[in-house]
N, C-alpha and C positions, 0 to 999 in steps of 0.2 A: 704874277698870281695875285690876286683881291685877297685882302685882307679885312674881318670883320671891321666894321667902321660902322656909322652915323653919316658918314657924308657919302654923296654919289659918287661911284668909282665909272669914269668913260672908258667905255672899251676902245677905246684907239689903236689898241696894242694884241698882238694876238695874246688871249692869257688865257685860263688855266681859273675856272671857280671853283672852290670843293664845298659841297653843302654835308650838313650831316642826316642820318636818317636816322630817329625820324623826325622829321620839322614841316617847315608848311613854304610853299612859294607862290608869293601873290603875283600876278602874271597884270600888269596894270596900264593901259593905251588903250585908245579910241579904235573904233572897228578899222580892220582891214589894215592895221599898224604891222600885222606879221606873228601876232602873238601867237597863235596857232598852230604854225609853222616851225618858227621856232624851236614851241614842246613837240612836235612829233619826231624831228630832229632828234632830242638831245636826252628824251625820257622816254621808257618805258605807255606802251597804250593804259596799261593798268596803272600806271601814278598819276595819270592825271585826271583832272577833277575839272569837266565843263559844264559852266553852265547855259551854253545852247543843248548839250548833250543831254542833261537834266531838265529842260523844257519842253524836251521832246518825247520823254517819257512820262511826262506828266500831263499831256494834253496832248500829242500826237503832231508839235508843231512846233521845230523849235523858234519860229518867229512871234508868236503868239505874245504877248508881252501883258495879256491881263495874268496870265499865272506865274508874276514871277516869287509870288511870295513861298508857294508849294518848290519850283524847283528851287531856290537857296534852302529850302529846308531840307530836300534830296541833299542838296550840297555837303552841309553841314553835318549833315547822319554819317555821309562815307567820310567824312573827313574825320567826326568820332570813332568809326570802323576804324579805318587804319593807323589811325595813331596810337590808338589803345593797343595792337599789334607793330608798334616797331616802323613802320611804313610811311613812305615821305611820300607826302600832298603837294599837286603841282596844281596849284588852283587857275583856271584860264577862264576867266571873264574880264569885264573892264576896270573892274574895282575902281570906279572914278568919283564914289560918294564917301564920305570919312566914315560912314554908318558902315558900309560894307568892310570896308576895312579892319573899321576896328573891329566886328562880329568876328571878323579872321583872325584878331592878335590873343582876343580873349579865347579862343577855342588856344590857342599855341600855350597862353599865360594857363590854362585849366588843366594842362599834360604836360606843362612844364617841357615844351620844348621851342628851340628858333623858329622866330619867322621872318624872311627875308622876305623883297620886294623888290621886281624887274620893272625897269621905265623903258620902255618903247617909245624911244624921242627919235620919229618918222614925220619929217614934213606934212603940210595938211595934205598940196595935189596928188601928191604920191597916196595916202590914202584914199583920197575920192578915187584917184584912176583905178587903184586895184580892187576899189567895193565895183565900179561898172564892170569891169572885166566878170566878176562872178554871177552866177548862176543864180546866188540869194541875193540879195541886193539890199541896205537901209538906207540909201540914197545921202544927197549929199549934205540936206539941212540936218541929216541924226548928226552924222560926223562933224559937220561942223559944233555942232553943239558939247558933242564929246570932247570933242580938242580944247574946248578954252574950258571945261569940267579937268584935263587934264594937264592944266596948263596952272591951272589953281592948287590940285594937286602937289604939283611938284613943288610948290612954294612954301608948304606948309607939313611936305614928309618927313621933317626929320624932327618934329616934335610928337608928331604920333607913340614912336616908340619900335621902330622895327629894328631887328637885330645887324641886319644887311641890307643897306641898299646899293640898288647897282643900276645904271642909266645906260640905255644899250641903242646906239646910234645905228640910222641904216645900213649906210659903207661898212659898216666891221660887224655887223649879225654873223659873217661865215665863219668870224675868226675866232669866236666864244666856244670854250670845251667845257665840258660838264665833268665832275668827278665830286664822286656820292661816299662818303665815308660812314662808316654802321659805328652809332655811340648811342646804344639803348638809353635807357630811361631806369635810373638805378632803382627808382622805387616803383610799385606797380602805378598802372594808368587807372584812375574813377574810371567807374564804371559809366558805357555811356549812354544817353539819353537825356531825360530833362535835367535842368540844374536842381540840386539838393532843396533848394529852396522850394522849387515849386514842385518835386517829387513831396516831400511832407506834406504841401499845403495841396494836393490832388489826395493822393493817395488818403484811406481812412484808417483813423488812430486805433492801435491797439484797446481795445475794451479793458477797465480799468476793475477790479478785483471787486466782487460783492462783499458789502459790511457784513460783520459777522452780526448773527441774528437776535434780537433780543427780546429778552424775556416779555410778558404778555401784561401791557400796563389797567392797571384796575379805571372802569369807567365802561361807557357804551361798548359795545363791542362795534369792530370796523365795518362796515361795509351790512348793516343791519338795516333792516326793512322800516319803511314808514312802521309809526305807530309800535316800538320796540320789540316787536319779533326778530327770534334772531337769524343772523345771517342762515344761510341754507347751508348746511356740511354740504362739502367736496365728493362726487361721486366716487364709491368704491367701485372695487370689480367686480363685475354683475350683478351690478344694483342696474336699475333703468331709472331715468328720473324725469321726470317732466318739463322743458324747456321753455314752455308755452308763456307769457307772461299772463301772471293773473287779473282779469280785470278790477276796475278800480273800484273799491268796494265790495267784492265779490271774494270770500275767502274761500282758496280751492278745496272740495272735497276731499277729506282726506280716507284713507282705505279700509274698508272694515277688517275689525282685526278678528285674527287671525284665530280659530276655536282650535284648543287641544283635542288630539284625538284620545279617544280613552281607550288602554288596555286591552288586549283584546283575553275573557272570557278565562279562566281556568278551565280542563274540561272536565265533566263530570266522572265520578270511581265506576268501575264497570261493575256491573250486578252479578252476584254466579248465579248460573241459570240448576236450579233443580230439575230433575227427571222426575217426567210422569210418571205417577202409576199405571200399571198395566192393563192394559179394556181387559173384561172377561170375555169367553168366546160366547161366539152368540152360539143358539140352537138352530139347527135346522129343521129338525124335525115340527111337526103340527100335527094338529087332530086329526085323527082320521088318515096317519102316515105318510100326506101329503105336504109338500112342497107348500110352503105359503106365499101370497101374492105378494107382488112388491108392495109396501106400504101397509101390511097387516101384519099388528104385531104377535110374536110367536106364542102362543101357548107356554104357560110353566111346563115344570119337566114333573109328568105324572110319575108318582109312589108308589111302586104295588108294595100290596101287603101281604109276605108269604101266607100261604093258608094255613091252618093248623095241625098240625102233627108234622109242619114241613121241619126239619132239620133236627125232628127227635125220632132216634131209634124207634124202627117198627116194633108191634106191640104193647108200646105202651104211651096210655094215653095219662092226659091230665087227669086228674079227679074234679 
């Protein structure tokens, strides 16, 4: 059984790795080394973290090699995902630049947990033969090129900093057992997405509290018109006001004011009304015991005068 170390542990022997979760394993050989195979062996589909897998979802190709800046940042995102949750990272790419690498120790050193590192020390032919045998191909001048990237590699990993390293020959790849032990993370994981640094420096600042307002200092008044007219008062409610800028020179008409209405009127005392006197009746009668015409006026009312001895006892007369 591997014992944390600094130095390369050869699997010569059958043994027995125990990693803990959650942590990180960088999966590190030139194409067609076996690394692939390997993790589908000995990991779960969902711990592991490819970056042909994330090429391919990011451009629809995982050979495509102008996008690889977008899939390591796919990479990077699940790899914050799952670690913030507990979850161990089986990283399969080449990892054969110290940029890549380290990008992997600091995501481990930022959640404070292990990062270990698998060496795929597979001959070169044996590589070229088994990239021809496949369907995808990068031919043999890429690999070649990866093998002395990983040959440089190994000469200079034990100052990096990784927790575990372990050199995994091709004769004994069958004889490596995996065992995953659960040792959370006693304090919670940051939150994840960008670094702190450059969350403040995107992100916009809090608005800083208005000074309290001060008293109204003696001199021009602020924001006053040429020629020291004063500023315009602030429209009240349902006031209308004029927008228009006045011409230069031209001082706007202002409204004619406003006439009081006056009072309206006391009303006059009512008069009492007297009653007429009474018409006297007219006569109808006329001269001559006729009816008079319309428009001729009536005769007075003739007098007679008894005649004499009327209303004195017969026999005697006046003297």
């Amino acid at each position: 059984m591997a014992t944390p170390s600094n130095e390369p542990h050869p699997a010569s022997q059958p043994q027995v790795i125990r990693l803990v979760r959650p942590s990180i394993i960088v999966l590190c050989g030139p194409a067609a080394c076996g690394k692939t195979t390997f993790a589908e062996r000995r990991f779960r589909p969902t711990q592991i973290i490819s970056s042909d897998w994330a090429r391919g979802r990011v451009c629809d190709d995982e050979r495509d090699q102008r996008f690889q800046a977008q899939a390591f940042a796919l990479v990077h995102f699940l790899i914050e995902q799952r670690l913030g949750s507990n979850r161990l990272c089986v990283v399969d790419s080449t990892a054969l630049t110290p940029q890549a690498r380290k990008d992997l120790l600091n995501l481990a050193r930022r959640f404070q947990v292990p990062c270990s590192v698998f060496l795929f020390h597979v001959p070169l032919e044996k590589c070229v033969e088994r990239d021809a045998s496949r369907e995808r191909t990068v031919g043999r001048s890429v690999i070649e090129r990866q093998y002395q990237l990983f040959e440089q590699a190994k000469a200079g990993l034990r100052q990096e900093g990784f927790d575990q390293i372990y050199e995994f020959r091709d004769e004994y790849l069958d004889k490596v057992e995996i065992e995953v032990v659960f040792r959370p993370v006693a304090r919670p994981a940051p939150a994840p997405g960008r670094p702190a640094a450059e969350r403040a420096r995107r992100e916009p600042r809090a608005a800083s509290p208005a000074p309290p307002a001060q008293p109204p200092a003696q001199g021009p008044v602020p924001g006053a018109r040429p020629g020291g007219a004063p500023a315009a008062a602030p429209p009240r409610e349902g006031v209308i006001r004029d927008l228009r800028p006045a011409a230069a020179g031209v001082k706007p008409a202002s409204a004619p004011a406003a006439q009081p209405v006056p009072p309206p009127a006391a009303p006059a005392p009512e008069q009492p009304v007297r009653p007429s006197p009474p018409a006297a009746p007219a006569s109808t009668e006329t001269a001559g015991g006729d009816s008079g015409a319309a428009g001729t006026p009536a005769a007075p009312p003739r007098t007679e005068t008894p005649p004499p001895g009327h209303g004195q006892p017969p026999g005697k007369t006046e003297p």
